[in-house]
C-alpha positions in Angstrom: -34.9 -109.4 201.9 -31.0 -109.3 201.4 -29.0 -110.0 197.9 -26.5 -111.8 199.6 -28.9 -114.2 201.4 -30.3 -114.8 197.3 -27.1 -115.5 196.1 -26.4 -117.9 198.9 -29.4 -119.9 198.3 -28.6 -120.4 194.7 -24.8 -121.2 195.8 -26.5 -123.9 197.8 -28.7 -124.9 195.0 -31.6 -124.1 196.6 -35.1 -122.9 194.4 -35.9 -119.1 194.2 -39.3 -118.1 194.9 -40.7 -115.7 192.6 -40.8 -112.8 195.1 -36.6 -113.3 195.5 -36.2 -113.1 191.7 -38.7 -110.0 191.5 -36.4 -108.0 194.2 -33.2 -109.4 192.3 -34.6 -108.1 188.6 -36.4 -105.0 190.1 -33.4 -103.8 192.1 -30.8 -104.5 189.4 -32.6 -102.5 186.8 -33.1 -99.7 189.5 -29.5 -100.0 190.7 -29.8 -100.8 194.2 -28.5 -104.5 193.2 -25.1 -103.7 191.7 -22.8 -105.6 189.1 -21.0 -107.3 191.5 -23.8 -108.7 192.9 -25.5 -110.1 190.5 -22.5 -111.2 188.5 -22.0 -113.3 191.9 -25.9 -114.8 191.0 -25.2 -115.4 187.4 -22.4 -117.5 188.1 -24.4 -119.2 190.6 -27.5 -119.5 188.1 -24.7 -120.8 185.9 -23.6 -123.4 187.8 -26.7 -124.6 189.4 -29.3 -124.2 186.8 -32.7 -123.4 187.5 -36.0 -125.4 187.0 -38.7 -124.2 184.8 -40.5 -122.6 187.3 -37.7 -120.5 188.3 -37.0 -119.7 184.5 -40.7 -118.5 183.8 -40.4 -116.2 186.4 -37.5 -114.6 185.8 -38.3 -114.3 182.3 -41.5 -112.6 183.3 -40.1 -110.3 186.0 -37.3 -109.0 183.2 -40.0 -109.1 180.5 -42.2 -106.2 183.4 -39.5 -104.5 183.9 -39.8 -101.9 181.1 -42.7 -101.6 179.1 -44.4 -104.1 176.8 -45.3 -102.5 173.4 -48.4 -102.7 171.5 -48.3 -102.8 168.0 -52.0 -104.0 167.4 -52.9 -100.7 165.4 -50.7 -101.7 162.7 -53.0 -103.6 161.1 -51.0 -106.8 160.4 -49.4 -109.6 161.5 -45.9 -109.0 163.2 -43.0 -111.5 163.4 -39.6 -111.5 164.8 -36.8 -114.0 164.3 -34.4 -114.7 167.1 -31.0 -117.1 166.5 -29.1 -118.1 169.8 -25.7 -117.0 168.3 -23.5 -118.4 166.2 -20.7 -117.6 163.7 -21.3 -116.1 159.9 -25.0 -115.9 161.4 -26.7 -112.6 159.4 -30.3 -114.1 158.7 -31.4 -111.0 160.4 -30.2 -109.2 157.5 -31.9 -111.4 154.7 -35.2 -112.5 156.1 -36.4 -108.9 157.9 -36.5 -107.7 154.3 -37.8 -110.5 152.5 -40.8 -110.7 155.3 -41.6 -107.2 155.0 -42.0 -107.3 151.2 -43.9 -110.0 151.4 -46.3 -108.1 153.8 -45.7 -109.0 157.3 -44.3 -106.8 159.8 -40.7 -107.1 161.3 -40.5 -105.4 164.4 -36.6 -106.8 165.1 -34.7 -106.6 168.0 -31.5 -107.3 167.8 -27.9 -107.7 170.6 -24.2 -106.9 169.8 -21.3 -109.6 169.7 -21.6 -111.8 172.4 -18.7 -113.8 173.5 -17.2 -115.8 170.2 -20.5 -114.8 168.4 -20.7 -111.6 166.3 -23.8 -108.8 166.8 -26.8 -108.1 164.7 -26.4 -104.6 165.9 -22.6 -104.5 165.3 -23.2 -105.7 161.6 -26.0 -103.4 160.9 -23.8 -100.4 162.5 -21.0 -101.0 159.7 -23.4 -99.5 157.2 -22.7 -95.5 157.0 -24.9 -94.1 159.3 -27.3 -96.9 160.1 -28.9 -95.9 163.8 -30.2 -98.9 165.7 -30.5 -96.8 168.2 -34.2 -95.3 167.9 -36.7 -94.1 170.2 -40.0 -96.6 170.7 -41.5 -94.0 168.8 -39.4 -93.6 165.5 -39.2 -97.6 165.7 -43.1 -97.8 165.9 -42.9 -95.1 163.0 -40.5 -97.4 161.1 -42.7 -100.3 161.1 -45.5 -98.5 160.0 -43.2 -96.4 156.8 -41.5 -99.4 155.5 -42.7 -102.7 157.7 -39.8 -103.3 159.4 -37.5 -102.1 162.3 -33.9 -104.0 163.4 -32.9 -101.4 166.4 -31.3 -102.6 169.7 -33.5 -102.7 173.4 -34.6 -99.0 174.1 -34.5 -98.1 177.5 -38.3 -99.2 177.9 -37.8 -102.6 176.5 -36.4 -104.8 179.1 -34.0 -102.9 180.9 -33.3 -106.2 183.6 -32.6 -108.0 180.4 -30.0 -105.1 178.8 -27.7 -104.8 181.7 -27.7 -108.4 182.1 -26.8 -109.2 178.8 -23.7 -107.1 178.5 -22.9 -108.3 182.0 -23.0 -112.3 180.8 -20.7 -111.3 177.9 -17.7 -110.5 180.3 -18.5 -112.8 183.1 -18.7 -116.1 180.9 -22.2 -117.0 182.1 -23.3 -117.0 178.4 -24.2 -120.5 177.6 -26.8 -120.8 180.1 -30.0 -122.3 179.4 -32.1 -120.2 181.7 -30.3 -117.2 181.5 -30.8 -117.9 177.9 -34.2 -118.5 177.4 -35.2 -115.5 180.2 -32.8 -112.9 178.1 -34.3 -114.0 174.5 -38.1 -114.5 175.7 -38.2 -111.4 177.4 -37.3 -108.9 174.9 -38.8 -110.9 172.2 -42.5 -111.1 174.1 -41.9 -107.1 174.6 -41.9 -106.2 171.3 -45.4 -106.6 170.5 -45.0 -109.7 168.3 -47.5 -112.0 167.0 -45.6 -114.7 166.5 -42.0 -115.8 166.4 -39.5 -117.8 165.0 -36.5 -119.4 166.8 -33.0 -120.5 165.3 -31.0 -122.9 168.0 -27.7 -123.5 167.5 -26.1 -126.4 167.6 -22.5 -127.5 167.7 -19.2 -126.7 168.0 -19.9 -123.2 167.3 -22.9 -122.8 168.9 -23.1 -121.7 172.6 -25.3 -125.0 173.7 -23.5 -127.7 172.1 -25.2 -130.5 173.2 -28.5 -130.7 170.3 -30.4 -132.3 173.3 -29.6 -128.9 175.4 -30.9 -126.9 172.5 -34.1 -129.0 172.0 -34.7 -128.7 175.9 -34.3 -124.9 175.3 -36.5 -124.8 172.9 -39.4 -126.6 174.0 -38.6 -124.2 177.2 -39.2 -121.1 175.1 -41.8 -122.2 172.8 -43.5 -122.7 176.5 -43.1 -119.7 177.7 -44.3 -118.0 174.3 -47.3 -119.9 174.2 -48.0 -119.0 178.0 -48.1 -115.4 177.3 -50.8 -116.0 174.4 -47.7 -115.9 171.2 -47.5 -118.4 168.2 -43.7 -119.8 167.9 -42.1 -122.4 166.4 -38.2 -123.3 166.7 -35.5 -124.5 164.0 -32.8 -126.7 165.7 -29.9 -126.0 163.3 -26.3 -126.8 162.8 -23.0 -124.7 163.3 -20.1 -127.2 163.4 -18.9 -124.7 160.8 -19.5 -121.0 159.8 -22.6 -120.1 158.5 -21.9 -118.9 154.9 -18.6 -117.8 153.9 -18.0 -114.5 155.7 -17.2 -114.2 159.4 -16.8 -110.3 160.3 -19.4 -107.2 160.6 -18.7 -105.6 157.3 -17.5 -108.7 156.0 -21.0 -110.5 156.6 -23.1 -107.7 155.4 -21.7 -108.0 152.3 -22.9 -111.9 152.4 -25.9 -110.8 152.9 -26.9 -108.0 150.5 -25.3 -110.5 147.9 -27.9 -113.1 149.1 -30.6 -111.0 148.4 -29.5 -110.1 145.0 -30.0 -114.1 144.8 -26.0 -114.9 144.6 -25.7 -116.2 148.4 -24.2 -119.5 149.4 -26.2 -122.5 149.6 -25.9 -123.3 153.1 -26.5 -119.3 154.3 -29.8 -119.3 151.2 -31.1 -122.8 152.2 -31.5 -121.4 156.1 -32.8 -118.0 155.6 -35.3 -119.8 152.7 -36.8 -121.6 155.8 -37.0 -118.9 158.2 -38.3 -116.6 156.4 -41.5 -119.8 155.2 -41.9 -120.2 158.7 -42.1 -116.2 159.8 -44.7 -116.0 156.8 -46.8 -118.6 157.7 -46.8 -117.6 161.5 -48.0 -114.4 159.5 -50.5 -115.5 157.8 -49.1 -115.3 154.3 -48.8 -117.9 153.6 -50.8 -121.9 154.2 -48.0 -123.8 154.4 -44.1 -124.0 154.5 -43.7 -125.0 150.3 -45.8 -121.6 149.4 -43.6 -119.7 151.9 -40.8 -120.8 150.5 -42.0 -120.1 146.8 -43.0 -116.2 148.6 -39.4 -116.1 149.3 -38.1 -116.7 145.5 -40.1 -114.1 144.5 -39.1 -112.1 146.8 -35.6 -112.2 145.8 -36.0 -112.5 141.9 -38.5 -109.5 141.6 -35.8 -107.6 143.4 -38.6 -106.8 146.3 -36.4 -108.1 149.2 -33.2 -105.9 147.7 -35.5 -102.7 147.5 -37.0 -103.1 150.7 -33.9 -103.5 152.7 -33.0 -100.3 151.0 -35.6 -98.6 152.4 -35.1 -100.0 155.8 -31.8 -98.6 155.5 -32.7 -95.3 154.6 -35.5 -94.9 157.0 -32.5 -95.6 159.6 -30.6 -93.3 158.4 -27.9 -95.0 156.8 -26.9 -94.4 152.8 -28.5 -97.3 150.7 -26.1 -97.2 148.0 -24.4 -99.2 150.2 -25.7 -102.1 148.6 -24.5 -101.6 145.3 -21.3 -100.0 146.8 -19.4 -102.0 149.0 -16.5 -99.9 149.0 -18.6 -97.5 151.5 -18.1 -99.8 154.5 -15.3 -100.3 156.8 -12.6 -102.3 154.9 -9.6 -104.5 156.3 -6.1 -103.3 154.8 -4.4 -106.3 154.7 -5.5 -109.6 154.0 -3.7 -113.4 155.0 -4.3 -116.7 153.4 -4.4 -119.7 156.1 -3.4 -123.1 153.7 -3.2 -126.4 154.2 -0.7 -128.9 154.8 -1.3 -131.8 152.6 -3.7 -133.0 150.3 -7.4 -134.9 151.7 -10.5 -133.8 153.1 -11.8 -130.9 155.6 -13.2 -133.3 158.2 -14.6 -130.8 161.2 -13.7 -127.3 161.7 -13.8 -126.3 165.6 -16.2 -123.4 164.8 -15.8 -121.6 168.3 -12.3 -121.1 167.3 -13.0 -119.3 164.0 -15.3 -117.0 166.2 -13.1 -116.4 168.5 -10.3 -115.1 165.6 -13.1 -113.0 164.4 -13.2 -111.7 167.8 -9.0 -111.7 168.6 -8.7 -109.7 164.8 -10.9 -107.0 166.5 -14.7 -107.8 165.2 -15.8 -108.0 168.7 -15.8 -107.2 172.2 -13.1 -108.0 174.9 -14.3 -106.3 177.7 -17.7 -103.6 177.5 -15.8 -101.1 176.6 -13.7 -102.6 173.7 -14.0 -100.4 170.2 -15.0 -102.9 167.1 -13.4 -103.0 163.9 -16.1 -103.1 161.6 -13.7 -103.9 158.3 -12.3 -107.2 160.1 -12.9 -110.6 160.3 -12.6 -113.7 157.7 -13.5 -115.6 155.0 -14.1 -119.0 155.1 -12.4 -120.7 151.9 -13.0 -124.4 152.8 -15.9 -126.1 154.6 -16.6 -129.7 156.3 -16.1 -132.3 152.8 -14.0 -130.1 150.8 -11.3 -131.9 149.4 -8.0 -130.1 149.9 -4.3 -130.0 148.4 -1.1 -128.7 149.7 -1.0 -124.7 150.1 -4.9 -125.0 149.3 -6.8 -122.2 150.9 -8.7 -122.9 154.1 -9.4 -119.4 155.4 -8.5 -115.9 154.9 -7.9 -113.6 157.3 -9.4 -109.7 156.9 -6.8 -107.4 159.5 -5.2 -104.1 160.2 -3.6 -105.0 163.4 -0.6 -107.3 162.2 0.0 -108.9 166.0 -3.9 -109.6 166.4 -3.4 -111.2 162.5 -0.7 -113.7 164.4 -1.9 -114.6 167.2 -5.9 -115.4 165.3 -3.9 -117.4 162.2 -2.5 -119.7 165.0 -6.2 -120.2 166.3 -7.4 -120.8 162.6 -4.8 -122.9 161.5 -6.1 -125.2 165.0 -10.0 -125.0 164.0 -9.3 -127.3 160.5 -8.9 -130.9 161.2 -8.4 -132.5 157.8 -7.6 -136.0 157.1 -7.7 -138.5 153.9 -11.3 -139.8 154.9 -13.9 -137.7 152.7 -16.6 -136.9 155.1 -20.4 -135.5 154.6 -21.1 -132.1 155.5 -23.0 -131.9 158.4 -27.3 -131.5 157.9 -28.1 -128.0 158.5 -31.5 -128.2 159.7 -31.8 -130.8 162.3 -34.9 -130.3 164.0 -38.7 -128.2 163.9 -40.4 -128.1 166.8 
């Protein structure tokens, strides 16, 4: 069996068999398949899709290609979250610790910045000395000290799955559906999870825009979840605007520790309200979505949520004073208002574009190697139904690098379409399947 002859017959939009995507996933994690190569597949997968067959087993081949942890000693119910990338998306950050206090496990998983869409990992690594880099046995440890762990794939967990992640970044293969649903179902079902909850994006910022793309991918991975014996349920959610007000690593873990001090904004508190019901009833917690949602309150007014993300930072080594001292993360050293033109209404905001400032200001990844500004990033100032007057603020821009500040104004300036209509902002929530 040849490479090349693979990648033909997915340049031909022919079906691979399960044996062809085995030697594909097996001799890229081992290195015999190299970069090259299956950067050449991608972009064929990419262009010529694949059927569900073909999906399930390339999910399953990536999810045996490392080990597949058990975490059935703990004692309790374990849920993971996944989103499929947007922009001002930290959940992550909120609901891990509001789950945990409430009594289920978190074993998290998390990726970096991907294309226009900023990083779990990247946000977490802002805080001083935060390592989501542990071992699987200091996260199993984790879990079992404080009830949750948010750490990046180890070496055992899905290696397929790591390389090819970071190769779909810089190859722009990313919005895929079954390169999506193979990468998130396979290091999800790895993690020893008993259940999970799924966040699809929709929209302008999302990476599938088309909400009848995302519901296809969902129903995909809610099938292969259930296949391999796991509860899951999936939230079809909108981003034709930033989640929240904060786009930017630092930035948006500020966003978040305010939310769980209960001062969030609506939009960013309404969606992590529902996750985290949905996580504690695949838990067990809870009955039904109402008392999870109740769980969550309490959570956040007894202060439970705040002092457990404490602890999840501590146990990973960063400093939790953090959370009551923002000061101690990365910080941008100059800041630009982008204002409007003339009085009306926000109509859309082309949300892509917003990411991709984020990204052009330096809080994300050009190429692999690109170094992240952690202080970066902006702060959206007006959102879809605002009403607007001359020289009203419509973003702010976070920088240090004054020509990166220019060139992501011009993008910003582009992402606001305003007009004299007043619209409605667009529904959050769109779908539960």
């Amino acid at each position: 069996m040849r490479t090349v002859d693979i990648i033909a017959r997915k340049r031909d939009n022919l079906r691979l068999a399960r044996d062809e995507i085995r030697f594909i996933v097996r001799g890229y994690t081992d290195g015999s398949v190299p970069d090259y190569q299956m950067a050449a597949l991608v972009m064929a997968i990419y262009l010529r899709g694949m059927d569900e067959e073909e999906t399930r087993a390339l999910t399953e081949e990536m999810l045996h290609s490392g080990e597949i942890v058990d975490l059935s000693d703990l004692g309790k119910p374990t849920v993971d979250k996944h989103s499929t990338g947007g922009v001002g998306d930290k959940t992550s950050l909120v609901i891990a610790p509001v789950v945990a206090a409430a009594g289920v496990a978190v074993p998290m998983i998390s990726g970096r910045a991907l294309s226009h869409s900023g990083g779990t990992l990247d946000k977490l690594e802002s805080i001083p000395g935060f390592r989501t880099t542990l071992s699987l046995a200091e996260f199993r440890a984790t879990l079992e000290r404080v009830g949750a762990a948010l750490i990046g794939q180890t070496a055992e967990i899905a290696p397929a799955d790591k390389k090819l992640y970071a190769l779909r970044d810089v190859t722009a293969t990313v919005p895929c559906l079954p390169l999506m649903a193979a990468s998130i179902m396979s290091k999800k079902m790895a993690e020893g999870i008993t259940g999970l909850v799924l966040d699809v994006k929709t929209g302008s910022g999302a990476f599938l825009k088309d909400q009848t793309e995302c519901e296809k991918l969902a129903r995909l991975m809610i099938d292969i979840a259930s296949g391999l014996g796991k509860r899951c349920v999936a939230l079809i959610t909108d981003m034709n605007q930033p989640l929240g007000r904060m786009v930017g690593n630092s930035l948006e873990v500020i966003e978040a520790f305010e939310t769980l001090r209960g001062r969030g904004p609506e939009d960013f508190t309404h969606l992590c309200r529902q996750l985290s019901a949905h996580m504690l009833m695949l838990g067990g917690a809870v009955d039904t979505l109402e008392e999870g949602r109740n769980m969550y309150d309490r959570m956040i007014e007894s202060g439970a949520a705040v002092e457990k993300m404490s602890q999840i930072i501590k146990a990973q080594g960063g400093n939790p004073e953090v959370i009551d001292y923002h000061s101690m993360l990365p910080g941008a050293g100059y800041t630009r208002a982008i204002v409007a033109d003339e009085s009306g209404y926000v109509q859309a905001i082309d949300t892509e574009a917003i990411g991709r400032a984020s990204m052009l200001l330096g809080a994300g990844r050009l190429r692999l190697d690109t170094s992240i500004d952690y202080g970066v990033g902006l702060r959206i100032d007006a959102k879809i139904g605002d009403r607007i007057e001359p020289d009203s603020p419509l973003a702010t821009l976070y920088f240090n690098d004054a020509a990166r500040a220019d060139e992501a104004a011009t993008a910003v300036e582009r992402a606001f379409l305003t007009g004299p209509e007043k619209v409605e902002p667009p529904q959050l929530i769109k779908a539960a399947f």
